[in-house]
Steps between C-alpha positions, in 0.01 A plus 500: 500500500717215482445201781885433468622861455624721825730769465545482119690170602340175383426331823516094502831452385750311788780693631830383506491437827213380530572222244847418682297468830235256329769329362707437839159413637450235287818353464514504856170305541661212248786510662337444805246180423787415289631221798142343554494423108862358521413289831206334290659482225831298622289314723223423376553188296800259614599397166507920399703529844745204438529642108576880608741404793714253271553817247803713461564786754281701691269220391679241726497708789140520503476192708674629778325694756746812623564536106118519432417732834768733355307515158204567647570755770685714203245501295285609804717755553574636204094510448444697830769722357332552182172604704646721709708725227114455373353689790741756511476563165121573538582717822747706275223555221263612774721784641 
């Protein structure tokens, strides 16, 4: 008997769905820690900060503060949003 066998279907391979809700979940966890890495990294080292914020645009705008708490709460956002489209995706295969 074949371990990965079960119905004459060859068991181990990802649904699509499954992959697409793996996928969401994952980009959705970058996504999320995505604003701690960008905090470091900007701030971090003053001559990195003083380098990045005397770039071109967005680069400039890093400096200021409503400009950077709007970066970081979309990313937030759009992370959360990933991770719940992941969830229901995984309710939807379970029905």
């Amino acid at each position: 008997m074949c371990l990965w066998c079960k119905g004459g279907r060859v068991m181990g391979k990802y649904s699509l769905i499954k992959f697409i809700s793996n996928f969401f979940a994952g980009l959705g966890f970058i996504f999320t820690i995505t604003p701690i890495i960008l905090y470091y990294f900007i701030h971090d080292n003053y001559e990195r900060y003083i380098w990045i914020i005397n770039g071109p645009y967005p680069f400039s705008h890093f400096g200021s503060g409503p400009f950077q708490l709007f970066m970081y709460l979309s990313l937030l956002i759009v992370g959360a949003a990933l991770i719940v489209i992941s969830m229901i995706l995984k309710r939807v295969k379970k029905k």
